[in-house]
LOGUMI-423910 format. One line per field, with one value per atom (N, C-alpha, C, O): x, y, z; residue number from 1; atom name. Coordinates in nm, 2 decimals, always signed. Layout:
BEGIN
x = X ...
y = Y ...
z = Z ...
resi = NUM ...
name = CA ...
//
This chain:
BEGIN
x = +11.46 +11.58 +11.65 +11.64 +11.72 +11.75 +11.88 +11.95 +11.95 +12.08 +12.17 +12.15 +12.30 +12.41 +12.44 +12.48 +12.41 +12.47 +12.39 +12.44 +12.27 +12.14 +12.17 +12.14 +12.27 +12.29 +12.43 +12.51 +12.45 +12.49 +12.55 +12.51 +12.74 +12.78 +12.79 +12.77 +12.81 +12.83 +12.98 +12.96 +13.09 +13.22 +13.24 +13.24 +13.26 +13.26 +13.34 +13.35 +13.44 +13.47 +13.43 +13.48 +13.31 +13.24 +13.12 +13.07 +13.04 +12.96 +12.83 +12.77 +12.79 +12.63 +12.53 +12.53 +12.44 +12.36 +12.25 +12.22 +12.18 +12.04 +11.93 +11.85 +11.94 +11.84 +11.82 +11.86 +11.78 +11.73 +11.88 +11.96 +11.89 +12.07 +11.98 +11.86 +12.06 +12.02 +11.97 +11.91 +11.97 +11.91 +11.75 +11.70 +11.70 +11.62 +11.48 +11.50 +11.37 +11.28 +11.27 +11.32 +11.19 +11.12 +11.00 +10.95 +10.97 +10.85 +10.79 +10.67 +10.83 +10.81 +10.96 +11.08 +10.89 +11.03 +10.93 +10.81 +11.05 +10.98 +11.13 +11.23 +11.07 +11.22 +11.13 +11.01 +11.25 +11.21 +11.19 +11.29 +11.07 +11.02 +11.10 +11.07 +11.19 +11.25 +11.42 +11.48 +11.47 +11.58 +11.60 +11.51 +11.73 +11.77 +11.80 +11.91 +11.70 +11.75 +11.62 +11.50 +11.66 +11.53 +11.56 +11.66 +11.42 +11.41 +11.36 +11.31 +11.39 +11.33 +11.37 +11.46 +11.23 +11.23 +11.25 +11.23 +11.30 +11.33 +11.35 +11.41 +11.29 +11.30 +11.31 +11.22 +11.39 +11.38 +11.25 +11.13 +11.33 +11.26 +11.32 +11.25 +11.47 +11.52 +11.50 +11.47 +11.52 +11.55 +11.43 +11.36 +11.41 +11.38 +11.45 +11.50 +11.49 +11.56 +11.54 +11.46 +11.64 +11.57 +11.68 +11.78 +11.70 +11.80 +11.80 +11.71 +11.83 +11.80 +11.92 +12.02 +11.95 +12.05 +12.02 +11.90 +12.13 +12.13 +12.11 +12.20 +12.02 +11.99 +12.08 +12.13 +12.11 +12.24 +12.36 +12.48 +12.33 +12.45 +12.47 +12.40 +12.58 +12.62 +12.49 +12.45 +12.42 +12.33 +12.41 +12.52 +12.28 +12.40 +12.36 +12.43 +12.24 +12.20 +12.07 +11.96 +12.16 +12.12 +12.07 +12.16 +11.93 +11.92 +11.82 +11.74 +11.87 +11.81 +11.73 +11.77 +11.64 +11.60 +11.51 +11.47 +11.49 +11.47 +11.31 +11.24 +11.26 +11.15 +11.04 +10.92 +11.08 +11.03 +11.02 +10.91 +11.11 +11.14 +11.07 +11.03 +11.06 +10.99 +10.89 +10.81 +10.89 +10.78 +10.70 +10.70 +10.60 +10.55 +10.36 +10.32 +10.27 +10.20 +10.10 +10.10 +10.05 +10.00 +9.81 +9.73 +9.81 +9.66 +9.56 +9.55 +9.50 +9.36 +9.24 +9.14 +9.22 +9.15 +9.01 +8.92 +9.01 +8.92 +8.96 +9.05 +8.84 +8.86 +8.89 +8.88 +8.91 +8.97 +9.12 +9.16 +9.19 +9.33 +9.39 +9.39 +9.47 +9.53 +9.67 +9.74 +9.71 +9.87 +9.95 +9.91 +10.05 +10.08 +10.24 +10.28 +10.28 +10.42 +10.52 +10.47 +10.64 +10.73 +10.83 +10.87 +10.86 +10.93 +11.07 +11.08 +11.18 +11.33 +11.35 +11.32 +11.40 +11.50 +11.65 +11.70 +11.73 +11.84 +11.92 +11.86 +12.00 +12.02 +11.96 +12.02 +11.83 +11.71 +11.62 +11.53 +11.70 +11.60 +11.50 +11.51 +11.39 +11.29 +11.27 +11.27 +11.26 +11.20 +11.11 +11.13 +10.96 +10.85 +10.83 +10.85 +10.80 +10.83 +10.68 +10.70 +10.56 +10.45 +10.40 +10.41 +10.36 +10.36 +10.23 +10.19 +10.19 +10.03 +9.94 +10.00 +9.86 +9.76 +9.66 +9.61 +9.57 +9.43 +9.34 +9.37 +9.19 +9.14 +9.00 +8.94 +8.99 +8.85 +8.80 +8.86 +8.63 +8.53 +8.60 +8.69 +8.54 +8.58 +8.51 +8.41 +8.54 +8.44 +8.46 +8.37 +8.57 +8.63 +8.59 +8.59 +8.56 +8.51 +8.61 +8.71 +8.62 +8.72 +8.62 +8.49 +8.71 +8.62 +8.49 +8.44 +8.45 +8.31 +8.20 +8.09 +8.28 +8.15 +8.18 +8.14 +8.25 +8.26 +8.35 +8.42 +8.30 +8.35 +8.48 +8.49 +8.61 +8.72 +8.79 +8.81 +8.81 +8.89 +8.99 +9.02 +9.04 +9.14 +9.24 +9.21 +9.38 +9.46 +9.53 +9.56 +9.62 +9.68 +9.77 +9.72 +9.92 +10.02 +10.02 +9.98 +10.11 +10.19 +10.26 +10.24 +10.33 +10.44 +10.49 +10.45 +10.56 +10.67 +10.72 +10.67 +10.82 +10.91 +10.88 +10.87 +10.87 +10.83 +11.01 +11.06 +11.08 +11.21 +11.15 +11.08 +11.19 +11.17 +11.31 +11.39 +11.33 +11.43 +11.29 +11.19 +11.33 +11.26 +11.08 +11.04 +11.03 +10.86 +10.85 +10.74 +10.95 +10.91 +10.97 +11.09 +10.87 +10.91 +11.00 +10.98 +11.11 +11.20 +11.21 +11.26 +11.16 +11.15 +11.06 +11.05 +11.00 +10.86 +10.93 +10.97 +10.95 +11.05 +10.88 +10.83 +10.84 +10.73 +10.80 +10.90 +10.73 +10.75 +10.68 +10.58 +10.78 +10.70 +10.56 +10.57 +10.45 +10.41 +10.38 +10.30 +10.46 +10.49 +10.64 +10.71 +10.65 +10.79 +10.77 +10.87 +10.63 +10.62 +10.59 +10.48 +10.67 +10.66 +10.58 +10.63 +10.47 +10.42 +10.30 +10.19 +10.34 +10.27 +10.17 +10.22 +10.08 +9.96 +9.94 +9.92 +9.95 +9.94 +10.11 +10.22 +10.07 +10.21 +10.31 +10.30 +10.38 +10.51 +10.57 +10.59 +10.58 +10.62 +10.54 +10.60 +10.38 +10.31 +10.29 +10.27 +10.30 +10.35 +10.43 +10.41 +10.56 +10.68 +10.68 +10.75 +10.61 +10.57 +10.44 +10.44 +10.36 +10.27 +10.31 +10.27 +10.39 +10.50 +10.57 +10.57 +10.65 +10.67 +10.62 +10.67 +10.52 +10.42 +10.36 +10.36 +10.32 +10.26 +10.13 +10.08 +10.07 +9.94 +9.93 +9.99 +9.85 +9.84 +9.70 +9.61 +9.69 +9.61 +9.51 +9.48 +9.48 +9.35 +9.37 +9.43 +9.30 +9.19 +9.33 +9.35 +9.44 +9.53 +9.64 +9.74 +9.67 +9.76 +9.90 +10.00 +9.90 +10.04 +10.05 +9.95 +10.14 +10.17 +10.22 +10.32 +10.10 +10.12 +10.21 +10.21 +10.27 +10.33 +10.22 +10.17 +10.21 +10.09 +10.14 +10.26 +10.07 +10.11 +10.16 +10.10 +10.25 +10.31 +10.21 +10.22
y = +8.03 +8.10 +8.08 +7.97 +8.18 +8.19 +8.14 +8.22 +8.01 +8.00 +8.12 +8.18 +8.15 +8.23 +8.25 +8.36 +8.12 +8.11 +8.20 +8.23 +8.24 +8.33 +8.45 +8.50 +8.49 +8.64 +8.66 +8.57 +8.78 +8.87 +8.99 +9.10 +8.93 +9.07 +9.19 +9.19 +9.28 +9.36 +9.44 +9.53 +9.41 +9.48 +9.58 +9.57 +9.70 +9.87 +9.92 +9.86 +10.05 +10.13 +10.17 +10.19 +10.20 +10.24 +10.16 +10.13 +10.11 +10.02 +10.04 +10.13 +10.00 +10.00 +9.96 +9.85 +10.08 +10.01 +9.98 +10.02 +9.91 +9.83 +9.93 +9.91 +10.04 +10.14 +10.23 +10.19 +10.33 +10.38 +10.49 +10.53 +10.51 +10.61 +10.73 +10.74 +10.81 +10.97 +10.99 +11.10 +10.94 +10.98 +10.92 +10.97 +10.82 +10.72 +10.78 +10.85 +10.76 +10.80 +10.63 +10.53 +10.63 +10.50 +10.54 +10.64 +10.40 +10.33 +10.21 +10.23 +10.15 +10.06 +10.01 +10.01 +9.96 +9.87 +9.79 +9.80 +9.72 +9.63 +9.55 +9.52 +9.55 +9.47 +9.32 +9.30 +9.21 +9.08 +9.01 +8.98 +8.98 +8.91 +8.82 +8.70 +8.82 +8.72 +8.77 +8.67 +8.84 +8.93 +9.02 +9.11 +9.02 +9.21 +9.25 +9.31 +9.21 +9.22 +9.31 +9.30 +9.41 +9.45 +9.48 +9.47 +9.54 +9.51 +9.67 +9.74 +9.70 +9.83 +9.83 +9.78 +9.91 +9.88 +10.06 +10.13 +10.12 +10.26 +10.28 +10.20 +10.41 +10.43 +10.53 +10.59 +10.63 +10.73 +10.75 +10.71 +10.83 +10.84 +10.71 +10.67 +10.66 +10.57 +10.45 +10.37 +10.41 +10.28 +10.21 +10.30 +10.14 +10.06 +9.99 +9.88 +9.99 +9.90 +9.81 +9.83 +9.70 +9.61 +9.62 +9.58 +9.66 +9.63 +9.51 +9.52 +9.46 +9.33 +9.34 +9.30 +9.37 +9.35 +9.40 +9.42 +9.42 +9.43 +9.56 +9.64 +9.62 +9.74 +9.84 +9.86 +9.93 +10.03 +9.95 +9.98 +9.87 +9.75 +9.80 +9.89 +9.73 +9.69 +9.60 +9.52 +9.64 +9.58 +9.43 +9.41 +9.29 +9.20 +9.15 +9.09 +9.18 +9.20 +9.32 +9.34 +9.38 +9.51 +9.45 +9.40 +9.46 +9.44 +9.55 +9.61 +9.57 +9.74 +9.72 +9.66 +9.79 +9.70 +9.87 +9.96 +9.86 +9.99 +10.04 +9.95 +10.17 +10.16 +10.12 +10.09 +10.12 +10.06 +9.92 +9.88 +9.82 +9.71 +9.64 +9.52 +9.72 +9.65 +9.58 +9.60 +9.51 +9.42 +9.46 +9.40 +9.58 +9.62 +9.61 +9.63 +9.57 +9.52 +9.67 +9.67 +9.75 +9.83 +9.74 +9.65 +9.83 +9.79 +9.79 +9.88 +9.70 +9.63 +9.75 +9.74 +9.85 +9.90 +9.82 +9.88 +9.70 +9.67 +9.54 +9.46 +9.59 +9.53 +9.63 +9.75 +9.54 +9.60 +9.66 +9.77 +9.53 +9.58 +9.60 +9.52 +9.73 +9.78 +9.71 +9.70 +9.67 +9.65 +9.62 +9.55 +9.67 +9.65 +9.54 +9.49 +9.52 +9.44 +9.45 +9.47 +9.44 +9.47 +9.32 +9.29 +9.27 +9.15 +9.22 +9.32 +9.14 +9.19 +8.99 +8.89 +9.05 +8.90 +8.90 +9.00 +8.78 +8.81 +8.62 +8.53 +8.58 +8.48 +8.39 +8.31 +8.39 +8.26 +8.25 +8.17 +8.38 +8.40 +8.52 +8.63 +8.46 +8.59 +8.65 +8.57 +8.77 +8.81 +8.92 +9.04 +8.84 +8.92 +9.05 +9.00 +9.16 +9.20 +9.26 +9.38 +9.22 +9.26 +9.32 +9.25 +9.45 +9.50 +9.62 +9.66 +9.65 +9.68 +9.73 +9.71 +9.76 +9.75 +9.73 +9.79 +9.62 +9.62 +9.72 +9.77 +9.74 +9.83 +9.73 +9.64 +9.78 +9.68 +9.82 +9.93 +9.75 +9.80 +9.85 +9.80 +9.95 +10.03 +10.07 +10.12 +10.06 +10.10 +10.25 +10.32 +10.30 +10.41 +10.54 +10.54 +10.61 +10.75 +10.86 +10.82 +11.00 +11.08 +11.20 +11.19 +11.31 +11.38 +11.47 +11.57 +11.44 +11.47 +11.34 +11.33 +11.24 +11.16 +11.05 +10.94 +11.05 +10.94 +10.83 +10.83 +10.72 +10.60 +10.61 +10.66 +10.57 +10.60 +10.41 +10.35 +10.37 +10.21 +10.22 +10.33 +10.12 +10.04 +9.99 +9.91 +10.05 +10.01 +9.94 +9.96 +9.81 +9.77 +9.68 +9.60 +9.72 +9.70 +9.52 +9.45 +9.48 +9.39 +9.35 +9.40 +9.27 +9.24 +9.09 +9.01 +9.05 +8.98 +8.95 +8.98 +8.89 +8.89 +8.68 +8.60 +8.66 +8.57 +8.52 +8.59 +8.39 +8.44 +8.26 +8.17 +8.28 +8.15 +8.14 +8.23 +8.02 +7.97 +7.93 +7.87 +7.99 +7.95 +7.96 +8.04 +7.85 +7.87 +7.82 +7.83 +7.77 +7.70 +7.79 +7.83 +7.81 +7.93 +7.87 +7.75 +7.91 +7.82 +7.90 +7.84 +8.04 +8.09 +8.22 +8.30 +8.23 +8.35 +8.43 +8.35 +8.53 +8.66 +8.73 +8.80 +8.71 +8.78 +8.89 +8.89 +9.00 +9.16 +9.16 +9.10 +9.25 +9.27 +9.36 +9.45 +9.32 +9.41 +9.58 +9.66 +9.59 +9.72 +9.80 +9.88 +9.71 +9.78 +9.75 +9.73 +9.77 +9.83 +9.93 +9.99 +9.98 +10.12 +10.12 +10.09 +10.15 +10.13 +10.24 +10.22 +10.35 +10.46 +10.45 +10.47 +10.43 +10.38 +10.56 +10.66 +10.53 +10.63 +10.71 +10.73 +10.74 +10.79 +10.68 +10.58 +10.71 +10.67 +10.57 +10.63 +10.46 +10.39 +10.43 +10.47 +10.40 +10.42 +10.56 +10.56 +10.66 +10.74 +10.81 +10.87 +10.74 +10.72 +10.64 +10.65 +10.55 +10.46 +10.53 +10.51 +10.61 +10.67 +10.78 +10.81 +10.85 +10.94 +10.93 +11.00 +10.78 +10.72 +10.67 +10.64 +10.68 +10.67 +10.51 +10.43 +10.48 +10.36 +10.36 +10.46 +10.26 +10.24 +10.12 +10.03 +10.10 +9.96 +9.91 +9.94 +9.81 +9.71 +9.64 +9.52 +9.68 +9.59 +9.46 +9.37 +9.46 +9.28 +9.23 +9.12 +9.28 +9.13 +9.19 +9.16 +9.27 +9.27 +9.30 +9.24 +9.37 +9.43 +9.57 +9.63 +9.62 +9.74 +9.76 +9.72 +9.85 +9.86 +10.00 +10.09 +10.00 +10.13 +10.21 +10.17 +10.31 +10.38 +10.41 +10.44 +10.41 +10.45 +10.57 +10.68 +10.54 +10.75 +10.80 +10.91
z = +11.40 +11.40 +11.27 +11.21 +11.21 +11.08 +11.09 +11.14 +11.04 +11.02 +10.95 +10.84 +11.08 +11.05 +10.84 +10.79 +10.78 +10.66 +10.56 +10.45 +10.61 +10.56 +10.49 +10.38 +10.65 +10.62 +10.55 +10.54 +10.49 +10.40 +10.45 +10.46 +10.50 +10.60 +10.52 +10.40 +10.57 +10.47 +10.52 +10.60 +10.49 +10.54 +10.47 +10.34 +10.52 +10.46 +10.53 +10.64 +10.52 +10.61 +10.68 +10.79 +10.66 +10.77 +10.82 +10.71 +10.95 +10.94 +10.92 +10.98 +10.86 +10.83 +10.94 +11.00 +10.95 +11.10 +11.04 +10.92 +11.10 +11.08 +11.12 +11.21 +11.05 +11.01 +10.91 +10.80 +10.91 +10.77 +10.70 +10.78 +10.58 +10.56 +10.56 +10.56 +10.56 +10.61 +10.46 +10.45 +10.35 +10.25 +10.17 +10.07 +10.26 +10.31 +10.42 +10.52 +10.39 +10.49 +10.54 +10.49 +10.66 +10.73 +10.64 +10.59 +10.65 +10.57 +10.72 +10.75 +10.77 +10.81 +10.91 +10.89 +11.04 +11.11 +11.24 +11.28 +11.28 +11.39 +11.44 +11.38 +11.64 +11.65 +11.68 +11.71 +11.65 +11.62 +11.76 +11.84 +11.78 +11.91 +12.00 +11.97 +12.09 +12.13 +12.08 +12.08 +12.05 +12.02 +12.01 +12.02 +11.99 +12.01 +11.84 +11.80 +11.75 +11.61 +11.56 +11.60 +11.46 +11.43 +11.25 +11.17 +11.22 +11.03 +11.02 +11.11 +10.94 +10.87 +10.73 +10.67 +10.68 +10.53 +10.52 +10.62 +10.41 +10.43 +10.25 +10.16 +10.22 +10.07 +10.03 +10.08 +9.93 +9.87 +9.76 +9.76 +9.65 +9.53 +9.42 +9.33 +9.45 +9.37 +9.40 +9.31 +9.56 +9.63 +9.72 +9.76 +9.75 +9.85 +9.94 +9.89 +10.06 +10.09 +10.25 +10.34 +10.24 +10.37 +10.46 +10.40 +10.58 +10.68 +10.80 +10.88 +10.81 +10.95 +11.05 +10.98 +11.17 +11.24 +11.39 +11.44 +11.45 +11.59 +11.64 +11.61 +11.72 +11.79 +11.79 +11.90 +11.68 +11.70 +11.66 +11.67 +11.61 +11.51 +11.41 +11.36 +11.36 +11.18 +11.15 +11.23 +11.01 +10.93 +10.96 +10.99 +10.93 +10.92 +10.76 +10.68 +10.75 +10.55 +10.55 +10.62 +10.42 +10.38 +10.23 +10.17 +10.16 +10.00 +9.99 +10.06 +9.87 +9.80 +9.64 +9.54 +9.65 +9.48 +9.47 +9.56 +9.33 +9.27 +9.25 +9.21 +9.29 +9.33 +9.20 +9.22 +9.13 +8.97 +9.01 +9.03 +9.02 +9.03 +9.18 +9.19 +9.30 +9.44 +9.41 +9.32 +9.49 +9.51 +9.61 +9.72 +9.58 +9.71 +9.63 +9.52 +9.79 +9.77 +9.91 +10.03 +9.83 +9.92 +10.00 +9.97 +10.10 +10.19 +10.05 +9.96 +10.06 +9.94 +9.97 +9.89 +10.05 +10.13 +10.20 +10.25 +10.19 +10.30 +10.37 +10.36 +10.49 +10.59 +10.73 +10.74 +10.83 +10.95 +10.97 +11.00 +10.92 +10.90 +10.79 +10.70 +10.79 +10.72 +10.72 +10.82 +10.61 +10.62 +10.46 +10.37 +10.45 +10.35 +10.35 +10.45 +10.23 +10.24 +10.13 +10.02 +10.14 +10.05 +10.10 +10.21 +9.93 +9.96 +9.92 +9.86 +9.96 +9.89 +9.87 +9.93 +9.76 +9.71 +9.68 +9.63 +9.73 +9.75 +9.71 +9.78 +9.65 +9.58 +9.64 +9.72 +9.58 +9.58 +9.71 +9.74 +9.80 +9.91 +9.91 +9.87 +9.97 +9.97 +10.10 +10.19 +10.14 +10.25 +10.28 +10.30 +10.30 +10.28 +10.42 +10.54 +10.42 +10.51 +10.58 +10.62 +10.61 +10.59 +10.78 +10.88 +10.78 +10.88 +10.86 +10.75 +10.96 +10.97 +11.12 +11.23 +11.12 +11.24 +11.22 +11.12 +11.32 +11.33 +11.41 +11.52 +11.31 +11.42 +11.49 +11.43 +11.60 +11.67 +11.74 +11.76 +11.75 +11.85 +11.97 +12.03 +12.01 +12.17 +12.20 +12.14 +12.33 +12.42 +12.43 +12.48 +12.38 +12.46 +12.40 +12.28 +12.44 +12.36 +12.36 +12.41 +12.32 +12.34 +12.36 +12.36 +12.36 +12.47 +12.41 +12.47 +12.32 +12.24 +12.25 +12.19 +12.33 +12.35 +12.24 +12.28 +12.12 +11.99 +12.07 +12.17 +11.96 +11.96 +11.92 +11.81 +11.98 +11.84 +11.90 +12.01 +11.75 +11.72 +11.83 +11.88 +11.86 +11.92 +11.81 +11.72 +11.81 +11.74 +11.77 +11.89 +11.69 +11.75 +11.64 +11.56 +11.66 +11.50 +11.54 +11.63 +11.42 +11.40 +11.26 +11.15 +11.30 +11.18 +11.17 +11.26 +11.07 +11.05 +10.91 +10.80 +10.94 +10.83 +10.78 +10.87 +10.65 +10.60 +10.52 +10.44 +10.57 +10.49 +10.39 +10.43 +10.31 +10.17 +10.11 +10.09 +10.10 +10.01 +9.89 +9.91 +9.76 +9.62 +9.73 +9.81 +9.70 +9.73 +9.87 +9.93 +9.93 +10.08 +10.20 +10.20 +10.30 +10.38 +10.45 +10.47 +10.51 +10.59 +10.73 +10.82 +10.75 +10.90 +10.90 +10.81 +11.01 +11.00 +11.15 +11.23 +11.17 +11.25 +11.27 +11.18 +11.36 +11.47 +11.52 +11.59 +11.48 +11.54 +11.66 +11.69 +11.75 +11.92 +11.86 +11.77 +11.92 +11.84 +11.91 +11.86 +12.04 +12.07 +12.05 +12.11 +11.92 +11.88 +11.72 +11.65 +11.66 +11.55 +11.51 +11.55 +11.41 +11.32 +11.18 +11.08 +11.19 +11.05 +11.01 +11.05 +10.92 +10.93 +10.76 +10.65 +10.77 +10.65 +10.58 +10.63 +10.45 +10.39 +10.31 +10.36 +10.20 +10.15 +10.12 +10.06 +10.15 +10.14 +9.99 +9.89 +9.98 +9.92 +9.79 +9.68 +9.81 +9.73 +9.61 +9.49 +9.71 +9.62 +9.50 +9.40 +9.60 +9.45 +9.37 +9.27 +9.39 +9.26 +9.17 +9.05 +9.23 +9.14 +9.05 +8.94 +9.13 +9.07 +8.94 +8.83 +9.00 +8.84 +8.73 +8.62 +8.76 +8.61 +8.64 +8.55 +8.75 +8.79 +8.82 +8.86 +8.82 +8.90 +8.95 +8.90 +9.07 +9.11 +9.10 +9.17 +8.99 +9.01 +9.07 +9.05 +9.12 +9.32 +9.27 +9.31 +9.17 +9.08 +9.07 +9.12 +9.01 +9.02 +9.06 +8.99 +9.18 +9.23 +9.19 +9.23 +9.12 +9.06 +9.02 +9.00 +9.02 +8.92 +8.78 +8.73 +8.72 +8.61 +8.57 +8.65 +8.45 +8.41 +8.30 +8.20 +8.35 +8.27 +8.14 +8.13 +8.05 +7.91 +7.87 +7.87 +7.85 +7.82 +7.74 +7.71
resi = 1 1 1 1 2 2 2 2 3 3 3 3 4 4 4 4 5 5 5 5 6 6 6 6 7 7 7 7 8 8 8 8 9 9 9 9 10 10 10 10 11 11 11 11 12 12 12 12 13 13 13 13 14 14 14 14 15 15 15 15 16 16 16 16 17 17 17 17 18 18 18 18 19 19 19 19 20 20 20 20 21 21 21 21 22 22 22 22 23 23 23 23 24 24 24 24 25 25 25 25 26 26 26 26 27 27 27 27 28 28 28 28 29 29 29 29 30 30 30 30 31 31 31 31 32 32 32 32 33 33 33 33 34 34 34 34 35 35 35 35 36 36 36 36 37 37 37 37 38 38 38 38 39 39 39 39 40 40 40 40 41 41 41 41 42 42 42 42 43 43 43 43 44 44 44 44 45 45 45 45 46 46 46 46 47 47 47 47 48 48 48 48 49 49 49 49 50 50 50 50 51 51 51 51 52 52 52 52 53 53 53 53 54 54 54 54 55 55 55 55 56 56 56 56 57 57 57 57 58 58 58 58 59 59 59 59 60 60 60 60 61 61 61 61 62 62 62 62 63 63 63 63 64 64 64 64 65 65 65 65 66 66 66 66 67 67 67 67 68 68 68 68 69 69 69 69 70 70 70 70 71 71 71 71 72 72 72 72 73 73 73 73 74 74 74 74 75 75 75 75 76 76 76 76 77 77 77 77 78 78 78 78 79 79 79 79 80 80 80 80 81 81 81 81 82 82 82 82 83 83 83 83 84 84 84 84 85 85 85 85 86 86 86 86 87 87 87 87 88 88 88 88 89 89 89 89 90 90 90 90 91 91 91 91 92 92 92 92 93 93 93 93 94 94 94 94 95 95 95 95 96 96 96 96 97 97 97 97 98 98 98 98 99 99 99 99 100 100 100 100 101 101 101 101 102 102 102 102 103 103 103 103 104 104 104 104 105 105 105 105 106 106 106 106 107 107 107 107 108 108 108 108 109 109 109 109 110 110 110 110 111 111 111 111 112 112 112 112 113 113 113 113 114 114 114 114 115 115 115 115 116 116 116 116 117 117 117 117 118 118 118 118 119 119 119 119 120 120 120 120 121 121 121 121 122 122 122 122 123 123 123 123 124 124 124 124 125 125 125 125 126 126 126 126 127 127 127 127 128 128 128 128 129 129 129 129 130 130 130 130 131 131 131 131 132 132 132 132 133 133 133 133 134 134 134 134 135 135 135 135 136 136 136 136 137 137 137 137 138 138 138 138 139 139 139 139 140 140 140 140 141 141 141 141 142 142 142 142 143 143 143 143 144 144 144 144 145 145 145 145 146 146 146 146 147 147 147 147 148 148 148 148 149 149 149 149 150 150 150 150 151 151 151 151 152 152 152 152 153 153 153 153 154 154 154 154 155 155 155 155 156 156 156 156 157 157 157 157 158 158 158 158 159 159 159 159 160 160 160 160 161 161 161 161 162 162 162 162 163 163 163 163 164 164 164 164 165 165 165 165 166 166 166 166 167 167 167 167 168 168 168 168 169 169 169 169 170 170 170 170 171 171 171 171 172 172 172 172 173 173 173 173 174 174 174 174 175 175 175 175
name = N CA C O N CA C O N CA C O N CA C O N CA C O N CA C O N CA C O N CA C O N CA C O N CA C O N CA C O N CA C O N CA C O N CA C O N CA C O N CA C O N CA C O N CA C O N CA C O N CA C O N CA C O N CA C O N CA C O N CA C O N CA C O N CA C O N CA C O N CA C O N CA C O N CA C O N CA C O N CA C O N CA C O N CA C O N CA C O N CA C O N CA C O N CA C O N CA C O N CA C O N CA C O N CA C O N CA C O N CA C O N CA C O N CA C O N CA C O N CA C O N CA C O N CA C O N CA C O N CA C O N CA C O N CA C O N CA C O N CA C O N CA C O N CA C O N CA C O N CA C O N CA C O N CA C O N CA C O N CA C O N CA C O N CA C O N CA C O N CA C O N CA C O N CA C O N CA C O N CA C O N CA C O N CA C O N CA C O N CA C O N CA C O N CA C O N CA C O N CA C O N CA C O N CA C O N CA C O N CA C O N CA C O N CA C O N CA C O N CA C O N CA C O N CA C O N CA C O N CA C O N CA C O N CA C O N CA C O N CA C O N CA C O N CA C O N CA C O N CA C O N CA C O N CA C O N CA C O N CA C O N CA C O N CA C O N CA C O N CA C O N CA C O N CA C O N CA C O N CA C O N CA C O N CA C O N CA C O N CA C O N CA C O N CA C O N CA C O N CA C O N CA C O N CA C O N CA C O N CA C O N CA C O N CA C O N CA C O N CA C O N CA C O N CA C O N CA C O N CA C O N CA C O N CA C O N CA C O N CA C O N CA C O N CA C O N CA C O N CA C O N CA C O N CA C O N CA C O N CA C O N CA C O N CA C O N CA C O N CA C O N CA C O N CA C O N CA C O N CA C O N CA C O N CA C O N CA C O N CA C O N CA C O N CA C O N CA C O N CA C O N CA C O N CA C O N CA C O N CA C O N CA C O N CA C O N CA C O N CA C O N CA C O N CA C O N CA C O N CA C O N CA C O N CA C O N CA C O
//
């Protein structure tokens, strides 16, 4: 459980809810296993941003960092599971937010007779003071949102980026 001292109110005229602003697509969310709190990561063409708070609440920390600047780490493409993660940093705290689904063997066929995977999401949120994790927020994992493909990735390619596989970063393409 994350001490009260963590979070980051945000007092506005108007309240900020712990979801995506109407100028913002979803990228990713999950509500936190064992509470009524949930995370969504949500991004334009400019922003990235992290919301954490209470179901149809006021945000209780909102951090926004620029889509040039995110720390976002797309699916490596192998393997079973697909998942990607976007960290937000916020004075000297980090919060990794990594969410995804695994696919497995099935038995189950669809109605041509084929094999089709078994999906099945999960998440959590990783929070660090500097390098030492100080709490890990397990997503239900029937109350994760996480749609593979597009999104994040895009607008960063848009901007004149590329990502890296072999060492994990994005680079800025050469004008």
């Amino acid at each position: 459980m994350l001490k009260p001292s963590l979070f980051l109110c945000l007092l506005t005229a108007t309240a900020v809810q712990a979801d995506c602003a109407l100028d913002q697509d979803h990228f990713s969310s999950c509500k936190i296993q064992g509470q009524e709190k949930w995370v969504f990561v949500c991004y334009n063409d400019d922003f990235v941003t992290y919301s954490y708070g209470p179901d149809g609440g006021p945000a209780e920390l909102t951090i926004s960092d620029t889509i040039a600047d995110a720390d976002y780490h797309p699916w490596s493409g192998v393997g079973r599971d697909i998942g990607e993660s976007v960290t937000f940093y916020n004075d000297g705290y980090s919060y990794d937010v990594v969410m995804g689904f695994s696919r497995t063997e099935s038995t189950q066929t669809d109605e041509n007779g084929d094999f089709y995977p078994e999906v099945s999401h999960y998440g959590w949120i990783s929070v660090a003071l500097g390098a030492e994790e100080i709490a890990r927020l397990t997503c239900d994992p029937d109350k994760v949102s996480y749609g593979f493909g597009g999104g994040i990735y895009d607008v960063k390619v848009a901007q004149g980026y590329h990502w890296d596989n072999r060492a994990r970063v994005w680079l800025q393409k050469p004008q």
